[in-house]
C-alpha atoms as a printed R data frame, in Angstrom:
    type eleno elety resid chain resno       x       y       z
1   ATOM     1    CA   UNK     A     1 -28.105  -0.621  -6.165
2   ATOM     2    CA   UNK     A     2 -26.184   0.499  -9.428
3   ATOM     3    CA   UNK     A     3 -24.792   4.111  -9.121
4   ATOM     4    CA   UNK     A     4 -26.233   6.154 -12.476
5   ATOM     5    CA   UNK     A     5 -24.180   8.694 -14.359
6   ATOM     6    CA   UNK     A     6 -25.590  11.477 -16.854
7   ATOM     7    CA   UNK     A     7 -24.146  11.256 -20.149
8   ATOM     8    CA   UNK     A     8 -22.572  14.615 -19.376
9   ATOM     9    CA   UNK     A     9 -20.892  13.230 -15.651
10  ATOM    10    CA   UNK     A    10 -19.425   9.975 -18.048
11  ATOM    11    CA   UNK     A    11 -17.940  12.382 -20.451
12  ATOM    12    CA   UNK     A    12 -16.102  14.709 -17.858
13  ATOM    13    CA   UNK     A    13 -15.001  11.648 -15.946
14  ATOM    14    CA   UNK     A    14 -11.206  12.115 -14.864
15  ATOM    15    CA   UNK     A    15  -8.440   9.879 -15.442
16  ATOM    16    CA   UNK     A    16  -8.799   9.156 -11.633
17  ATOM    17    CA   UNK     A    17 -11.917   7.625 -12.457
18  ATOM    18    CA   UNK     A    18 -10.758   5.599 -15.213
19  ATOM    19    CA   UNK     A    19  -7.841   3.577 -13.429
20  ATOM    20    CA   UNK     A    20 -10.378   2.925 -10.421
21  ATOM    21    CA   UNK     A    21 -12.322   1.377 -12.914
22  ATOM    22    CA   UNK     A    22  -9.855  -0.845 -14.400
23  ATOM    23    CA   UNK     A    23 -10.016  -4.201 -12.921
24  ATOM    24    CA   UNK     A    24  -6.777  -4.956 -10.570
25  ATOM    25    CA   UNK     A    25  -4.206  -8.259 -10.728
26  ATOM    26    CA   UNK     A    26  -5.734 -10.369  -7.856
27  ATOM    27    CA   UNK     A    27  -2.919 -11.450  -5.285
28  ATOM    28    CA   UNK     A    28  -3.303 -15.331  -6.172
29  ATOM    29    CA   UNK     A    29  -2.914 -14.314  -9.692
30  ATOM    30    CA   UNK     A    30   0.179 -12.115  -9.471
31  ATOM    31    CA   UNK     A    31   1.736 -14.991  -7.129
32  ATOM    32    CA   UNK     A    32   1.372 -17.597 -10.285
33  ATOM    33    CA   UNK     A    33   2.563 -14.999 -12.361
34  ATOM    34    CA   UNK     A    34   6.051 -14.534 -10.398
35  ATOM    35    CA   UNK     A    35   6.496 -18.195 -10.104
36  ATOM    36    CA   UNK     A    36   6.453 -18.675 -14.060
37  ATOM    37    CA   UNK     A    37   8.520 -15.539 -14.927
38  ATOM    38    CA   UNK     A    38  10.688 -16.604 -12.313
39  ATOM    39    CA   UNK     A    39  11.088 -19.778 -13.303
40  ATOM    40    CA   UNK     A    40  11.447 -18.797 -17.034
41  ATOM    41    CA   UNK     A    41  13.956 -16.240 -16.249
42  ATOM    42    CA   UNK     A    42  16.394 -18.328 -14.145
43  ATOM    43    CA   UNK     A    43  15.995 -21.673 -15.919
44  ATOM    44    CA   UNK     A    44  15.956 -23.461 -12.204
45  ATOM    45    CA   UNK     A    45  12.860 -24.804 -10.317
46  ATOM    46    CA   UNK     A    46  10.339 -22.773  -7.894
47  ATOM    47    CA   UNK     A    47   9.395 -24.543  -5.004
48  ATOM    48    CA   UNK     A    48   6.756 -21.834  -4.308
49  ATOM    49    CA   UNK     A    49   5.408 -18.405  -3.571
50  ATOM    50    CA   UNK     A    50   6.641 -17.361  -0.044
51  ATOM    51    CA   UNK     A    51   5.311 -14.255   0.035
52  ATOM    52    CA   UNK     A    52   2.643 -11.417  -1.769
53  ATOM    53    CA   UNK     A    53   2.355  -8.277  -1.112
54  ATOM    54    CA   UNK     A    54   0.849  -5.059  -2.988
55  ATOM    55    CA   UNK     A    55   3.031  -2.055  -3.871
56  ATOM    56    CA   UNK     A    56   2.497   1.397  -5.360
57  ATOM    57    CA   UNK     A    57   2.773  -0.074  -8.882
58  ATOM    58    CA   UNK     A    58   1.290  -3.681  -8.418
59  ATOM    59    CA   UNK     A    59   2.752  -6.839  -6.633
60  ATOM    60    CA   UNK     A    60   5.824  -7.624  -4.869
61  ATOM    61    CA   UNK     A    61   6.110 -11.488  -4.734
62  ATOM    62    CA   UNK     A    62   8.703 -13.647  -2.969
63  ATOM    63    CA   UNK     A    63   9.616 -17.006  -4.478
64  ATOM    64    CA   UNK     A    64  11.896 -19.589  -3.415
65  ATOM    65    CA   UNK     A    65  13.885 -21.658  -5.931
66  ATOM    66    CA   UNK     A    66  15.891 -24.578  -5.842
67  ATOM    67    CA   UNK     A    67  19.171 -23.296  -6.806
68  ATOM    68    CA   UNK     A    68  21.279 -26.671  -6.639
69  ATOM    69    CA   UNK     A    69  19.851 -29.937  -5.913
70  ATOM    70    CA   UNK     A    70  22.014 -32.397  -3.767
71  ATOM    71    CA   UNK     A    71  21.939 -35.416  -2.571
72  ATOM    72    CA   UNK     A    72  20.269 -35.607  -0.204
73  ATOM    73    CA   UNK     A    73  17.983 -33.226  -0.645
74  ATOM    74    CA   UNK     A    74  18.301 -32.092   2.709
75  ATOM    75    CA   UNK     A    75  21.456 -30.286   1.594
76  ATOM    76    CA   UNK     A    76  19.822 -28.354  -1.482
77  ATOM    77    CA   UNK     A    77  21.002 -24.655  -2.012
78  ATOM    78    CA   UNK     A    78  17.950 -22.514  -2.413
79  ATOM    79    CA   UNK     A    79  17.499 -18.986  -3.236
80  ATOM    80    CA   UNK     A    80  14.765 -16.387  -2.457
81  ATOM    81    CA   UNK     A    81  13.859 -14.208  -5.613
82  ATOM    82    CA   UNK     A    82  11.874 -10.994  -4.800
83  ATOM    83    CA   UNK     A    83   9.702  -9.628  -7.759
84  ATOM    84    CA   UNK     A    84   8.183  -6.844  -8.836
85  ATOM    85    CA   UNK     A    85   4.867  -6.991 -11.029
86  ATOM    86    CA   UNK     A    86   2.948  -4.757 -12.111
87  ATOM    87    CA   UNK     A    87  -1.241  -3.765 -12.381
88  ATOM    88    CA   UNK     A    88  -0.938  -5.879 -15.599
89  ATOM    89    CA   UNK     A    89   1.186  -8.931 -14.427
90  ATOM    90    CA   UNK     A    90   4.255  -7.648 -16.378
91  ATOM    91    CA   UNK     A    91   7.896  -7.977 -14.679
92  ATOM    92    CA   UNK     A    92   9.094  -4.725 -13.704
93  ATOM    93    CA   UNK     A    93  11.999  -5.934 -11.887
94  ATOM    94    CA   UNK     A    94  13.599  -9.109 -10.042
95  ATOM    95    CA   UNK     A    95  16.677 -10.105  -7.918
96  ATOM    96    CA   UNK     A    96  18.004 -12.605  -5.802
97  ATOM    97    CA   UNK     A    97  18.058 -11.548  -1.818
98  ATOM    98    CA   UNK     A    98  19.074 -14.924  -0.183
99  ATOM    99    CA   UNK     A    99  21.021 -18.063  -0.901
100 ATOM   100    CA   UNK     A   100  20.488 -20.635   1.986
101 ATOM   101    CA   UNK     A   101  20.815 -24.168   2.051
102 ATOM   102    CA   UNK     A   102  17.318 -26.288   2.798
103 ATOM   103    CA   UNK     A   103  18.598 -27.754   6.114
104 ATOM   104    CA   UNK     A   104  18.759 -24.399   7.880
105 ATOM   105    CA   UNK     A   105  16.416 -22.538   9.371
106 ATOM   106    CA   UNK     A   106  15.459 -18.740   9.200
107 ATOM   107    CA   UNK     A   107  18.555 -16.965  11.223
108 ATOM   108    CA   UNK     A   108  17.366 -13.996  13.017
109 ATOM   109    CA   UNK     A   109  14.248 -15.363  14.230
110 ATOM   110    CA   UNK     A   110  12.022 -13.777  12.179
């Protein structure tokens, strides 16, 4: 059942209040988000949203581009681009933190 407020509790509502109430950037959202600004910021093509995961000011999302296609396309150089979104979907930051080509796996093992 709907919580009810007195006119008096709405008026002394804090700002706390007021930013729960704002309606948050689902993750599926912010992920489609990252993969156009990403795209429109480097000019090359996203192969797709690796990773989402929600910060202290919004998203962090991790999409891989193709950096340089080859033939074949076994030997494409691709890059991982971390971004930072915030509440609203806006870019707050970006960078490249890998270059790899596509025939090689994850080194490390995880």
């Amino acid at each position: 059942m709907a919580e009810r407020r007195s006119v008096k509790d709405a008026d002394t509502a804090t700002d706390a209040d007021a930013a729960t109430d704002r309606p948050e950037l689902p993750a599926a959202k912010a992920g489609q988000l990252g993969l156009r600004q990403i795209a429109e910021l480097t000019g090359k093509d996203p192969e797709g949203v690796s990773g989402i995961e929600p910060s202290e000011d919004g998203w962090l999302v991790t999409v891989e581009v193709v950096e340089d296609r080859r033939i074949p396309s076994s030997t494409d150089l691709l890059a991982t681009y971390r971004i930072e979104l915030d509440l609203d979907g806006e870019l707050l930051a970006y960078r490249r933190v890998r270059r790899y080509s596509r025939g090689r796996g994850d080194e490390g093992g995880g």
